[in-house]
DORO-971142 format. One record per residue: z, y, x of N, C-alpha, C in turn; residue number from 1. Coordinates in pm, whole numbers, plus 50000, padded with zeros to 5 digits. Layout:
node n.w: Z&n.v: Y&n.u: X&ca.w: Z&ca.v: Y&ca.u: X&c.w: Z&c.v: Y&c.u: X&i: NUM $
...
//
This chain:
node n.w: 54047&n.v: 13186&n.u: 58121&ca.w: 54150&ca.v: 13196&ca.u: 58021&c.w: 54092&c.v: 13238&c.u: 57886&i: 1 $
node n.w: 53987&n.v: 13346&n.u: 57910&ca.w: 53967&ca.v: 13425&ca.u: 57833&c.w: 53880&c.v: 13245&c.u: 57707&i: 2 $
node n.w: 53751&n.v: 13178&n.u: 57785&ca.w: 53690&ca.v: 13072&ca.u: 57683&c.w: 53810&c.v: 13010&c.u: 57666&i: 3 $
node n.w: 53935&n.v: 12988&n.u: 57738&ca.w: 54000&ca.v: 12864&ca.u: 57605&c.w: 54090&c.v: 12924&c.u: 57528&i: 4 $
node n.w: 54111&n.v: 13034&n.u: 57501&ca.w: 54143&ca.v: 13105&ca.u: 57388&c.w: 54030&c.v: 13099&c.u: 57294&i: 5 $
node n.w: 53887&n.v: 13120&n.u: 57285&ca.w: 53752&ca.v: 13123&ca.u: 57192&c.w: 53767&c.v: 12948&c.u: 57191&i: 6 $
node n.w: 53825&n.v: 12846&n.u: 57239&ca.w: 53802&ca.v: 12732&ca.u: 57225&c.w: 53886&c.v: 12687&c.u: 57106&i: 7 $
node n.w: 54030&n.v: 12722&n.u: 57147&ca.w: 54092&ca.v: 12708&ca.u: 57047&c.w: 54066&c.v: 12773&c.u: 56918&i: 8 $
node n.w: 54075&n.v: 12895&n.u: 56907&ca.w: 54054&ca.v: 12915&ca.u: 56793&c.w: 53939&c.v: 12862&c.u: 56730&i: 9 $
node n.w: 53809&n.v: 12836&n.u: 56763&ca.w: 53752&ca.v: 12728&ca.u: 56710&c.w: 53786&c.v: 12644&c.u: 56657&i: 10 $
node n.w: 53873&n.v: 12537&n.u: 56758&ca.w: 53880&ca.v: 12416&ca.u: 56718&c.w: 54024&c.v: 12423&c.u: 56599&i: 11 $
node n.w: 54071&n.v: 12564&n.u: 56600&ca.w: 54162&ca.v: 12530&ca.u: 56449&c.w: 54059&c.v: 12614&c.u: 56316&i: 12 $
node n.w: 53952&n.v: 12705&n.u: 56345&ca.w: 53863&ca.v: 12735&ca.u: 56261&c.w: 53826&c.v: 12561&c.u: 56244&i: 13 $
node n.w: 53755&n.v: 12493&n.u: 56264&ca.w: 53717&ca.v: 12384&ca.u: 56245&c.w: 53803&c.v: 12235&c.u: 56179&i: 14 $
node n.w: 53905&n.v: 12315&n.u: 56194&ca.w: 54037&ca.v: 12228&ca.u: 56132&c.w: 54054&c.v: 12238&c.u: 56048&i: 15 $
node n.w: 54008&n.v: 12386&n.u: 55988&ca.w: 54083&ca.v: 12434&ca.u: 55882&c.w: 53966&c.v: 12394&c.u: 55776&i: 16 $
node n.w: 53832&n.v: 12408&n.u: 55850&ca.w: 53724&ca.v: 12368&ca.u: 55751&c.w: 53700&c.v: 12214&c.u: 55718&i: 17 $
node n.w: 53760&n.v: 12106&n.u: 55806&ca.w: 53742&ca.v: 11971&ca.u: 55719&c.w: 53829&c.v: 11971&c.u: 55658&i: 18 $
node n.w: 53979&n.v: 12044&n.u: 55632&ca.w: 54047&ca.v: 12011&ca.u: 55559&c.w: 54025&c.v: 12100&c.u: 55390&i: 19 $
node n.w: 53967&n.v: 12200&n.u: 55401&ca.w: 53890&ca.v: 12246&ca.u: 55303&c.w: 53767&c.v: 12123&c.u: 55228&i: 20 $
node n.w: 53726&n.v: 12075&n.u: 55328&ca.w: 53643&ca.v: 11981&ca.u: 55268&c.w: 53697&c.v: 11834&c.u: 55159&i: 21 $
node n.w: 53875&n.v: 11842&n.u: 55211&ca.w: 53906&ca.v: 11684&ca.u: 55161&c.w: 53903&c.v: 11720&c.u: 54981&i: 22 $
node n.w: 53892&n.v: 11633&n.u: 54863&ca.w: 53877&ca.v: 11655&ca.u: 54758&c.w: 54047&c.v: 11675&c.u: 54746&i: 23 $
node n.w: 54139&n.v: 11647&n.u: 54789&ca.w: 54268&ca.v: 11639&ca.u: 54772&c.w: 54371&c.v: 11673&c.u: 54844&i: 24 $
node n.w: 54485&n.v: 11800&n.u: 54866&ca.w: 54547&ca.v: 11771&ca.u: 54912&c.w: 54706&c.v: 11772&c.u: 54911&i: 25 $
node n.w: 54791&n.v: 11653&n.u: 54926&ca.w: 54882&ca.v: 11652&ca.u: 54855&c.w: 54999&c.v: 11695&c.u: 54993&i: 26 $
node n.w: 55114&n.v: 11752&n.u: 54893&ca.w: 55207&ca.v: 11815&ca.u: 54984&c.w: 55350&c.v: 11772&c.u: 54903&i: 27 $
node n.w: 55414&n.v: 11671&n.u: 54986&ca.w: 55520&ca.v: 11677&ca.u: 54938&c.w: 55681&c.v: 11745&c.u: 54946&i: 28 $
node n.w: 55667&n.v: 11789&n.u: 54791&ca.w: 55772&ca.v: 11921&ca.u: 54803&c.w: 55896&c.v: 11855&c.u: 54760&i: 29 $
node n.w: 55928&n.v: 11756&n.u: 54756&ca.w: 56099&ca.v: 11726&ca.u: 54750&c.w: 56084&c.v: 11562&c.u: 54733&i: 30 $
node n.w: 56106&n.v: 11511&n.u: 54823&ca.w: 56106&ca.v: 11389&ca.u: 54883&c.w: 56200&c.v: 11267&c.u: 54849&i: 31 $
node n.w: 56190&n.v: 11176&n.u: 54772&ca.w: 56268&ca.v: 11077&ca.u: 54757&c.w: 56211&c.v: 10916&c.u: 54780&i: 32 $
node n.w: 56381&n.v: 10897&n.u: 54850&ca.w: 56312&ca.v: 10738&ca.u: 54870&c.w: 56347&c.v: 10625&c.u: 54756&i: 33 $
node n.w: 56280&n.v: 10585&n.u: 54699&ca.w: 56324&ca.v: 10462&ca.u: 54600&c.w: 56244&c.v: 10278&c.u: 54656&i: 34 $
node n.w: 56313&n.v: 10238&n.u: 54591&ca.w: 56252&ca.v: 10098&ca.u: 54617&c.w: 56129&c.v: 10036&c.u: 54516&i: 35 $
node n.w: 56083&n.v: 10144&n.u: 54428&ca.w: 55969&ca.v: 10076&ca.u: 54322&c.w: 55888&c.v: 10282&c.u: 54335&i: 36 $
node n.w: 55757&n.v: 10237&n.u: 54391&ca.w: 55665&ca.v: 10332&ca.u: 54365&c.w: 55571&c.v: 10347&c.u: 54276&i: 37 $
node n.w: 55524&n.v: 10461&n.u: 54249&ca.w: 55423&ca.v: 10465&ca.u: 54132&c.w: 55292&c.v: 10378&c.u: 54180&i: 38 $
node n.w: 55204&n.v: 10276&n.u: 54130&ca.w: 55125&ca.v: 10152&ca.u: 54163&c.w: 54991&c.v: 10243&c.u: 54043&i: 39 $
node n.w: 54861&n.v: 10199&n.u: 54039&ca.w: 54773&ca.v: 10166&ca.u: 53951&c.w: 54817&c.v: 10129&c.u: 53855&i: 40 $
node n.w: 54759&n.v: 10159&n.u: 53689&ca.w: 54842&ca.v: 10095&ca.u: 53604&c.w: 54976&c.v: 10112&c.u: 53545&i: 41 $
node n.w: 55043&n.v: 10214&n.u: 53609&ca.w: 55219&ca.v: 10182&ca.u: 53579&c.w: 55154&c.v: 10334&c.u: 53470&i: 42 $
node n.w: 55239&n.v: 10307&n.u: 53364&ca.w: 55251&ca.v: 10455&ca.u: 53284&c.w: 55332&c.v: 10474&c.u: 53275&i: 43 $
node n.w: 55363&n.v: 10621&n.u: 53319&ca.w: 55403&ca.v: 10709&ca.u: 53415&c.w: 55441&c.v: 10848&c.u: 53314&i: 44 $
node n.w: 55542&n.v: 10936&n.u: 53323&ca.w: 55583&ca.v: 11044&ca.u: 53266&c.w: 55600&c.v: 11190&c.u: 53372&i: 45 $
node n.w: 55498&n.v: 11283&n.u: 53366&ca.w: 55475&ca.v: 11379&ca.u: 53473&c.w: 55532&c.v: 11543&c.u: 53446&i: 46 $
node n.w: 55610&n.v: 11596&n.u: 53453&ca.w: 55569&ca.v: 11732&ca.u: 53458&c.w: 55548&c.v: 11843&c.u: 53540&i: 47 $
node n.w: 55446&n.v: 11899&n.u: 53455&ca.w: 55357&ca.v: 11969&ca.u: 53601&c.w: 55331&c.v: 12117&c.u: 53551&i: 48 $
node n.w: 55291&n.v: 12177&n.u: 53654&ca.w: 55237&ca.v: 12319&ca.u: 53624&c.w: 55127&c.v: 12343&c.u: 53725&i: 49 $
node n.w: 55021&n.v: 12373&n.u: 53625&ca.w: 54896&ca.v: 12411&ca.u: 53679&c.w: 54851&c.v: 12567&c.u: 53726&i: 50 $
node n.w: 54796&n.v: 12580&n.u: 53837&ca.w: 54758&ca.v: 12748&ca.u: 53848&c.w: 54597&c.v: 12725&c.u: 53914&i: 51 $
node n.w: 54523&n.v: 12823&n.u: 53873&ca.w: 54365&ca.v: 12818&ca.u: 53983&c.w: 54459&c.v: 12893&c.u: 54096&i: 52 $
node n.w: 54361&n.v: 12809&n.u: 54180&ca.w: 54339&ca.v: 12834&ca.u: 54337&c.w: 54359&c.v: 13002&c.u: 54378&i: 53 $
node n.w: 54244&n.v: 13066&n.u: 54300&ca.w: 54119&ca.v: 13172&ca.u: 54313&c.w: 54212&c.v: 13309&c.u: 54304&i: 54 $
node n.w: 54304&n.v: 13272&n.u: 54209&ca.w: 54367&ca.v: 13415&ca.u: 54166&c.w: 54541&c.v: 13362&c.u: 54139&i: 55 $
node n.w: 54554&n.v: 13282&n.u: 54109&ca.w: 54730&ca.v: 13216&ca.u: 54092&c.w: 54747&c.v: 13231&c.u: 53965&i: 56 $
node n.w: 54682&n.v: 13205&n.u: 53851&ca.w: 54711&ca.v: 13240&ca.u: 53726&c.w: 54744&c.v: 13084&c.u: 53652&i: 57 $
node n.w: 54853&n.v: 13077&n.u: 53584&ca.w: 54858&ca.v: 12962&ca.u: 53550&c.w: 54821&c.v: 12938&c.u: 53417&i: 58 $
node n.w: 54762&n.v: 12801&n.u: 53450&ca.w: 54662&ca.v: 12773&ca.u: 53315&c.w: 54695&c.v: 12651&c.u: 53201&i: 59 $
node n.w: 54870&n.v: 12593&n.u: 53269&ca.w: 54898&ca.v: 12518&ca.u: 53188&c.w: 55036&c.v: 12471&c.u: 53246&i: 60 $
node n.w: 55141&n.v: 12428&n.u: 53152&ca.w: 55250&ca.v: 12385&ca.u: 53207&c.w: 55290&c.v: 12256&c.u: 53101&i: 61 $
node n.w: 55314&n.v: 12163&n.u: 53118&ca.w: 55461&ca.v: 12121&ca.u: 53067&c.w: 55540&c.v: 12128&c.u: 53063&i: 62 $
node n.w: 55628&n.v: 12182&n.u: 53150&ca.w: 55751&ca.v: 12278&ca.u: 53112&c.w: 55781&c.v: 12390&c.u: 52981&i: 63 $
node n.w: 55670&n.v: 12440&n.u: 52963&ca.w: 55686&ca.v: 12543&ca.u: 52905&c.w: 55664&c.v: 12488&c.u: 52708&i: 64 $
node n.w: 55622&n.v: 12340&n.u: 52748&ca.w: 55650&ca.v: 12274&ca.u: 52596&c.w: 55740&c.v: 12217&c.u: 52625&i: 65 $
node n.w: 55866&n.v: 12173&n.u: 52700&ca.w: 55971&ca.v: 12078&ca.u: 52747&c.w: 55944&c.v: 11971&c.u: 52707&i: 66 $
node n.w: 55809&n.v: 11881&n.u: 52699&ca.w: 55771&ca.v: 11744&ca.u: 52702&c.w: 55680&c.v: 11647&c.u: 52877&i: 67 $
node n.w: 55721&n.v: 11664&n.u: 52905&ca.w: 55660&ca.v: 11591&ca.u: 53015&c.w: 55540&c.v: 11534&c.u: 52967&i: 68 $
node n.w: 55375&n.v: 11497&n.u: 53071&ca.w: 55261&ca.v: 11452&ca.u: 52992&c.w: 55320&c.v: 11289&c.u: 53024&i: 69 $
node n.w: 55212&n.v: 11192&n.u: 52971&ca.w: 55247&ca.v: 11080&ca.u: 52967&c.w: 55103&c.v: 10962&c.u: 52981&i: 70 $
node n.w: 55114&n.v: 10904&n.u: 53092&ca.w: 54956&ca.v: 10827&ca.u: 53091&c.w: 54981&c.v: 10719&c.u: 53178&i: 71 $
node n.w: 54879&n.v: 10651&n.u: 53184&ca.w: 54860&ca.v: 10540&ca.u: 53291&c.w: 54751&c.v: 10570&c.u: 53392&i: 72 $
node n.w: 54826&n.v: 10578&n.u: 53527&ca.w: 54752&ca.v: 10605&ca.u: 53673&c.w: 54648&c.v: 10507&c.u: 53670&i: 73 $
node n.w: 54559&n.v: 10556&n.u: 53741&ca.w: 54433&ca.v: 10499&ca.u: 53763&c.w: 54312&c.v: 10439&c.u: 53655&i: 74 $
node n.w: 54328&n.v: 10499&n.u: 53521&ca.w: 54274&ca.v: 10437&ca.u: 53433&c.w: 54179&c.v: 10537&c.u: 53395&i: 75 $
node n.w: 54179&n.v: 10655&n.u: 53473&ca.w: 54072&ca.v: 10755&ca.u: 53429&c.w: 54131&c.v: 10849&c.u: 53317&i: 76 $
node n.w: 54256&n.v: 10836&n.u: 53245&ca.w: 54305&ca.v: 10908&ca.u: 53142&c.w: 54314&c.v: 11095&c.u: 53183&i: 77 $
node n.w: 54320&n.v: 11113&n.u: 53304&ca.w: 54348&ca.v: 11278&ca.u: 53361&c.w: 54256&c.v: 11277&c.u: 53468&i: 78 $
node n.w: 54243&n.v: 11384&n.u: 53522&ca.w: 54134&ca.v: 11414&ca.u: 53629&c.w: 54154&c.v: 11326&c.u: 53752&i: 79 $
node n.w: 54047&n.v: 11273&n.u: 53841&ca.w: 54064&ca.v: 11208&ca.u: 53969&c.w: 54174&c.v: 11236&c.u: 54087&i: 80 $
node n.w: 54209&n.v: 11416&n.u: 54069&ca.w: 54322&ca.v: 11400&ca.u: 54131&c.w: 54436&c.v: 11408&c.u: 54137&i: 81 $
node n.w: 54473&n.v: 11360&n.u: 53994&ca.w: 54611&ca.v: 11286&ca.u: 53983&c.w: 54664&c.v: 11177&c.u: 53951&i: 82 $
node n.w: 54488&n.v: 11083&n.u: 53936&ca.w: 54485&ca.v: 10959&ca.u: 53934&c.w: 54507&c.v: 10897&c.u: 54075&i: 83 $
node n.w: 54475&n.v: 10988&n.u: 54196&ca.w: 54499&ca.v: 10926&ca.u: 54294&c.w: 54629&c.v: 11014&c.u: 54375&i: 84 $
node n.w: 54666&n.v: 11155&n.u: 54368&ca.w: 54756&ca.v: 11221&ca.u: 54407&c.w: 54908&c.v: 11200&c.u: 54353&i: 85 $
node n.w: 54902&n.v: 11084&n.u: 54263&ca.w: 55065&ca.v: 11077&ca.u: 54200&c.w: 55060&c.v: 10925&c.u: 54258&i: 86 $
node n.w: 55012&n.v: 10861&n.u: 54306&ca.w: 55015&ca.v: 10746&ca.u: 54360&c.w: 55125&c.v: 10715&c.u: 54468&i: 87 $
node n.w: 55252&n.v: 10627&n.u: 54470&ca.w: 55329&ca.v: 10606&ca.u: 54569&c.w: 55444&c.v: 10717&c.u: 54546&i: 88 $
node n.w: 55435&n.v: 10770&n.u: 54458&ca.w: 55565&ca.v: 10850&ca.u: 54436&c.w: 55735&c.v: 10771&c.u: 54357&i: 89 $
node n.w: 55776&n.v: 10832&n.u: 54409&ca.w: 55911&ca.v: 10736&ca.u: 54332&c.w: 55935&c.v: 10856&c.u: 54195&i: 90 $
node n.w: 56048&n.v: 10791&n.u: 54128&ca.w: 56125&ca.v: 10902&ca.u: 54029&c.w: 56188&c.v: 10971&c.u: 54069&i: 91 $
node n.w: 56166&n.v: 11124&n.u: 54041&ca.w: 56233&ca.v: 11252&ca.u: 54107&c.w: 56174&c.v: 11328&c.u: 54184&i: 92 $
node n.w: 56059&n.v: 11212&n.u: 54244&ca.w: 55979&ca.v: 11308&ca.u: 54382&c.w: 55906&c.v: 11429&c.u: 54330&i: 93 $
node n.w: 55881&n.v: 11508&n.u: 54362&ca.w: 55786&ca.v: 11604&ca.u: 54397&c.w: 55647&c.v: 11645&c.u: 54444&i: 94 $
node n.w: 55551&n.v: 11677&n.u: 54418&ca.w: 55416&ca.v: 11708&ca.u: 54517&c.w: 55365&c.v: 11819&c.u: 54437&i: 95 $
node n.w: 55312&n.v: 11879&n.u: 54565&ca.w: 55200&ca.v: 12002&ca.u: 54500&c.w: 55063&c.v: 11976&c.u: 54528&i: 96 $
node n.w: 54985&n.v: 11987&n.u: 54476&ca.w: 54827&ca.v: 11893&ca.u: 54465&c.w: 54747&c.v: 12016&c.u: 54457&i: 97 $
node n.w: 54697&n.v: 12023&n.u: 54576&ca.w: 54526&ca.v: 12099&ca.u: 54574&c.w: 54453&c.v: 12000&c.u: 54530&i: 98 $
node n.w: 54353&n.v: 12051&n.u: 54392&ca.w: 54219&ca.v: 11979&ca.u: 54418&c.w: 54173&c.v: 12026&c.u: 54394&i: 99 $
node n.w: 54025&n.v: 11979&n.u: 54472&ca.w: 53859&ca.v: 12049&ca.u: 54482&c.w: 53820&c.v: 12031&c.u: 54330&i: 100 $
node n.w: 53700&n.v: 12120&n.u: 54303&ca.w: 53645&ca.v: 12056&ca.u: 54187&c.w: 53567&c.v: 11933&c.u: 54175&i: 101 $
node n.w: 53560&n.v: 11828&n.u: 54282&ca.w: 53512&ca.v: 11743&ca.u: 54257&c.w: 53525&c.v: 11640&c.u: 54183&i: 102 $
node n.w: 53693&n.v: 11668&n.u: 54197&ca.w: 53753&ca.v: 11594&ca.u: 54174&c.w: 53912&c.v: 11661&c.u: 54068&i: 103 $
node n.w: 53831&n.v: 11739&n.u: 53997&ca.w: 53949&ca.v: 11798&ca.u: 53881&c.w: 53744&c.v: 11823&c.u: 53754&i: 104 $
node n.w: 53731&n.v: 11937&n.u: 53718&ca.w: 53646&ca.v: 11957&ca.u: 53628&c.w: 53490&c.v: 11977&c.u: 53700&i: 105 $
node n.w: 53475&n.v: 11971&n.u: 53786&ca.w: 53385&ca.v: 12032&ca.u: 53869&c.w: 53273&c.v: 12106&c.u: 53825&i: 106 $
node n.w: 53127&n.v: 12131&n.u: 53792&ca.w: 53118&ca.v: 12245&ca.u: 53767&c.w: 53134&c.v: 12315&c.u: 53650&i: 107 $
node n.w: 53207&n.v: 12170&n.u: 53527&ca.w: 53230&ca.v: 12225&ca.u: 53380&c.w: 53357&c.v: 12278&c.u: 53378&i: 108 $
node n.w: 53317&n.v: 12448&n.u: 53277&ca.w: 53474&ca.v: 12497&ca.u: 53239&c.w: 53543&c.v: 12407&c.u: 53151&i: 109 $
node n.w: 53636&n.v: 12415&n.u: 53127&ca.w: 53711&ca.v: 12382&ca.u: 53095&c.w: 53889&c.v: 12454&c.u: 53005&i: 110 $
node n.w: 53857&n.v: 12494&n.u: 52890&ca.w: 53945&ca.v: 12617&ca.u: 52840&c.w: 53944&c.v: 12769&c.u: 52921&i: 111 $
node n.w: 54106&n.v: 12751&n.u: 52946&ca.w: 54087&ca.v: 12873&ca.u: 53058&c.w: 54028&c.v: 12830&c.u: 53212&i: 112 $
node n.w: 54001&n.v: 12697&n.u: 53238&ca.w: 53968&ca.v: 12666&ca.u: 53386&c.w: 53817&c.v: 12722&c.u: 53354&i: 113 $
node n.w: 53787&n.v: 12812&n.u: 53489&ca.w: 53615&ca.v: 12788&ca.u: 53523&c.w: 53594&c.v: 12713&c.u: 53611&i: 114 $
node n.w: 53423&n.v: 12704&n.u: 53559&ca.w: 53408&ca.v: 12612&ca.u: 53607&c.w: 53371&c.v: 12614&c.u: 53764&i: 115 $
node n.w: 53407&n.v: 12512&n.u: 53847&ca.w: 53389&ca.v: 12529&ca.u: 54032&c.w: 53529&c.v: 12550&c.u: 54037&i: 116 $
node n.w: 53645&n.v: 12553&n.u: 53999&ca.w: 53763&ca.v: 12575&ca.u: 54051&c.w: 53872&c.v: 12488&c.u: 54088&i: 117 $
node n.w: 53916&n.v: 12538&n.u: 54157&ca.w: 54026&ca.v: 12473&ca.u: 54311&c.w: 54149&c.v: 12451&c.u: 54210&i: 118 $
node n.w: 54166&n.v: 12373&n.u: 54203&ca.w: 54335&ca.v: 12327&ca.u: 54103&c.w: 54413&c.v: 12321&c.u: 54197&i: 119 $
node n.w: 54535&n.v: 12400&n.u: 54156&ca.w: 54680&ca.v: 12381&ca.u: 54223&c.w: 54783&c.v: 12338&c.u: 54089&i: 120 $
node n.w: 54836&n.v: 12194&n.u: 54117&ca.w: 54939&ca.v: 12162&ca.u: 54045&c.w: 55115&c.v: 12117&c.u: 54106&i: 121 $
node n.w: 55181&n.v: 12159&n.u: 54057&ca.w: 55314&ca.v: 12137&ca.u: 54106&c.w: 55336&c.v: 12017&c.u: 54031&i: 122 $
node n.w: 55404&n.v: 11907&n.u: 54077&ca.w: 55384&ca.v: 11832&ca.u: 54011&c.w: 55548&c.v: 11743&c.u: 54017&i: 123 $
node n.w: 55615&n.v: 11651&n.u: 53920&ca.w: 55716&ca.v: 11633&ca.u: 53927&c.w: 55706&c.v: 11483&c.u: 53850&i: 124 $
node n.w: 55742&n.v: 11374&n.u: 53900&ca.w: 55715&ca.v: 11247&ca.u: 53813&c.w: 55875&c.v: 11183&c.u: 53758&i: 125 $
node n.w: 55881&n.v: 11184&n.u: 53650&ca.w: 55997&ca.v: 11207&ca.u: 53578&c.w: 56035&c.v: 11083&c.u: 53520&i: 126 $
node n.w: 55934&n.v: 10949&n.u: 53531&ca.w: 55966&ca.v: 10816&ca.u: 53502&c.w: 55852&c.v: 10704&c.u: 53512&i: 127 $
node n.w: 55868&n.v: 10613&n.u: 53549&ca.w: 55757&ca.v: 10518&ca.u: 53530&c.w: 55840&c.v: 10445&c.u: 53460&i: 128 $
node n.w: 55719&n.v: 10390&n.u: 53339&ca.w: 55781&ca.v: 10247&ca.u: 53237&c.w: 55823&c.v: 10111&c.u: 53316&i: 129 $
node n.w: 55941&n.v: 10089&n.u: 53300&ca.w: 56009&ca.v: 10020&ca.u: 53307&c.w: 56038&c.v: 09994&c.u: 53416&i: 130 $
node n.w: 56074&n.v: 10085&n.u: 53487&ca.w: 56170&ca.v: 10124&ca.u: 53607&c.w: 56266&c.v: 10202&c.u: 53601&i: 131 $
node n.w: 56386&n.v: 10193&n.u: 53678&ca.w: 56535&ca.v: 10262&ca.u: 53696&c.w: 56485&c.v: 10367&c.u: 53798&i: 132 $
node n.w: 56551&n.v: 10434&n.u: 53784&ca.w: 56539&ca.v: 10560&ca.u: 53902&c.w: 56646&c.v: 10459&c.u: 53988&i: 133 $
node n.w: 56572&n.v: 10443&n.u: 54121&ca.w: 56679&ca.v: 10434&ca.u: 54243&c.w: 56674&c.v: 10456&c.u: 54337&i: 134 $
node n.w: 56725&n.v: 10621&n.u: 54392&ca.w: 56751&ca.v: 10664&ca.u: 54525&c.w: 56807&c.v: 10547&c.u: 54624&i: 135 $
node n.w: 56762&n.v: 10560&n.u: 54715&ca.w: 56865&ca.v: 10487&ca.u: 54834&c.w: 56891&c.v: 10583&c.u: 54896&i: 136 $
//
């Protein structure tokens, strides 16, 4: 009894460490279904709030200018992971986005970001060009 208790907990120690390893991980915090998703290319209207990982201090909002940011997915315009973490979202949805520094500034600071740090963004997609918001 006693090894598959030391087994398990292993094997969720070991769970917990490839998922530490993924550059990304997205969690969706309020869920909507529409019939047109965010694609490569579509520009897109986001607002988000940023905090490090390390300590919870937040290091940037759009909210707090009441302008939503504004770009085109996949074109390299914002860090890698929200070029690929806002992908497939409808209007209205929600996600909260861990990313590694591999894939946000990685070992360059960056204002208040230092550098090596774990990005947490809340994230909220508020329109893609030339699409209707439509819940089903």
């Amino acid at each position: 009894m006693r090894f598959a208790s030391v087994t398990a907990a292993l094997g969720l120690f070991l769970a917990g460490v490839s998922a530490l390893d993924k550059p990304l991980n997205i969690e969706v915090v309020h869920k909507v279904e529409c019939d047109r998703k965010t694609v490569a290319g579509d520009k897109v209207e986001v607002h988000y709030r940023g905090t490090l990982e390390s300590d919870g201090s937040e290091f940037d909002a759009s909210y707090n200018r009441g302008t939503p940011l504004s770009f085109t997915v996949g074109k390299g315009q914002v860090i890698k992971g929200w070029d690929q973490g806002l992908l497939d979202m409808c209007i209205g949805e929600k996600r909260k986005l861990t990313i590694q520094p591999d894939w946000a500034y990685g070992s360059r600071a960056m204002g208040p970001i230092p550098a090596n740090s774990v990005l947490i963004f809340e994230t909220e997609m508020v329109g893609i060009a030339g699409v209707e918001k439509s819940e089903l």
